[in-house]
C-alpha positions in Angstrom: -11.1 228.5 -13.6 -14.4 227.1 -14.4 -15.6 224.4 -12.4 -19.0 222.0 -12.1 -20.1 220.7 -9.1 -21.7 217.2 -8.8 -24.9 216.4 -7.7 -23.6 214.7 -4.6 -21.9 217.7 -3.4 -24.6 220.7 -2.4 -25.5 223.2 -4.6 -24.6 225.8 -1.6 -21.1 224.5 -2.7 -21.4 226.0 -5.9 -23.1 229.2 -4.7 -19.7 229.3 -2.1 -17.3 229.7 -4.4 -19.5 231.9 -6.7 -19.6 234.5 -3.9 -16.1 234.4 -3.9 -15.7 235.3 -7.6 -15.0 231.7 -9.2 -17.3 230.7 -12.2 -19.3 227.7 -10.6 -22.3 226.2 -11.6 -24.2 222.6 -10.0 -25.3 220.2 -12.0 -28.9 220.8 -10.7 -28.5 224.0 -12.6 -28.3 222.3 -15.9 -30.8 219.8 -15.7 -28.4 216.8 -15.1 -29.5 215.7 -12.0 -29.9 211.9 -11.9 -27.7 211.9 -14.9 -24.8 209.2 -15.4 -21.3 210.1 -15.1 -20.3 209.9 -18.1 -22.4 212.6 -19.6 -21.6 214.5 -16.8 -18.1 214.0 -18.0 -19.3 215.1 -21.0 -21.4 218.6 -20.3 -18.0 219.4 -18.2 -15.7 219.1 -21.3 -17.9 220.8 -23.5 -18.4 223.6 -21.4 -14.4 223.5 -21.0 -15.2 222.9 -16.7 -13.1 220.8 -14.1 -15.9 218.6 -12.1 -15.8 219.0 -8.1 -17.3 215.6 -6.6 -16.9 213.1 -3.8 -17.3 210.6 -6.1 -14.3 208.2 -6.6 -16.2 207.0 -9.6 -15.2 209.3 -12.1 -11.4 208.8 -11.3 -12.4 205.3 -13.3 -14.1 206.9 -16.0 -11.4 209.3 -16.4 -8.5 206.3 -16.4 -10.9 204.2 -19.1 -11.5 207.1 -21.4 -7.8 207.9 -21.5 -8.5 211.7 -21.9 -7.3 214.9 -20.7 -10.6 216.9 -19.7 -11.6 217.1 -17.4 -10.1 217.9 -14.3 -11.5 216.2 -11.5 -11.4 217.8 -7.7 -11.9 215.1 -5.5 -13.4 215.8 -2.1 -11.9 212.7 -0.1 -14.3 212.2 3.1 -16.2 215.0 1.5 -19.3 213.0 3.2 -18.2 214.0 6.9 -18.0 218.2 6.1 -20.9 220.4 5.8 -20.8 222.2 2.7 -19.5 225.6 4.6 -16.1 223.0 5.1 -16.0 221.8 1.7 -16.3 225.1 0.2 -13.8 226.5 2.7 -11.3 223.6 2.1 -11.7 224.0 -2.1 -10.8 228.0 -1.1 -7.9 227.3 0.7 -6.4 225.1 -1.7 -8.0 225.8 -5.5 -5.0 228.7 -6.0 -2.1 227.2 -5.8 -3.9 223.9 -8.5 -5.2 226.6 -10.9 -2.1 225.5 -13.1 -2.1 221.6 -12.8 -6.4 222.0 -13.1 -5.6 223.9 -16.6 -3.7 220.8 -17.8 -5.8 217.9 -17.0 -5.3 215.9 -13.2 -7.2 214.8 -10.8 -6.6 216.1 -7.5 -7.5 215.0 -4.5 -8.4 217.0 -1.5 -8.4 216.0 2.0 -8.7 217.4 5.7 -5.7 215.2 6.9 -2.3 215.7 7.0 -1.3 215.7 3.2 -4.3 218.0 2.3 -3.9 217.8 -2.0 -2.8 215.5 -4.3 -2.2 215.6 -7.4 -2.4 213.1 -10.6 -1.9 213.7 -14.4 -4.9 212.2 -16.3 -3.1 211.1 -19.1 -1.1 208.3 -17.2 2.2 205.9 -18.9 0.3 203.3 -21.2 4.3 202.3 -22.5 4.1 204.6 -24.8 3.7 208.7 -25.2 2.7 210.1 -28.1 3.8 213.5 -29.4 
């Protein structure tokens, strides 16, 4: 698993789950700070990485561009934990999505009750191609 954490997410994320052995880089760390989303999106698929934000906003750009990369993490309430919690609760739970991460969702994460959920990117437009 390769992942890229957003710039509204702290780089302390990032170094987190680099102590703990998974390839993690912040955006600060490319130079993409300040950057829109969409080449966000971009650098993440080229460098074959699933983003980790708080920002509900690529969950739209994901929809509109109809793709499959990449993967999306979605810190819900990700605003209200330190970046000890969020790295902790990405830990706790990034295992057992390594799979569905590998095929293209978007998964959100949360502290409540239901914890992760998980969403195919490429979503019924009445029709499937194969």
């Amino acid at each position: 698993m390769k992942f890229l954490v957003d710039e509204n997410l702290s780089p302390r994320v990032a170094e987190l789950l680099r102590d703990k052995g998974i390839d993690t880089t912040h955006v600060l760390e490319h130079g993409l700070g300040g950057s829109p989303d969409t080449e966000v999106s971009t650098f993440a698929v080229t460098e074959r990485r699933s983003i980790i934000s708080s920002d509900s906003d690529f969950t739209t750009l994901l929809a509109l561009s109809r793709g499959t990369a990449p993967s999306l993490v979605l810190l819900r309430s990700g605003d209200q934990l330190k970046p000890d919690a969020q790295a902790a609760l990405l830990l706790a739970n990034l295992p057992a999505l390594e799979a569905d991460l590998e095929q293209g969702v978007v998964i959100s994460l949360s502290t409540t009750l239901w914890g992760a959920r998980t969403r195919p990117l490429v979503l019924s437009w009445g029709f499937r191609r194969f």
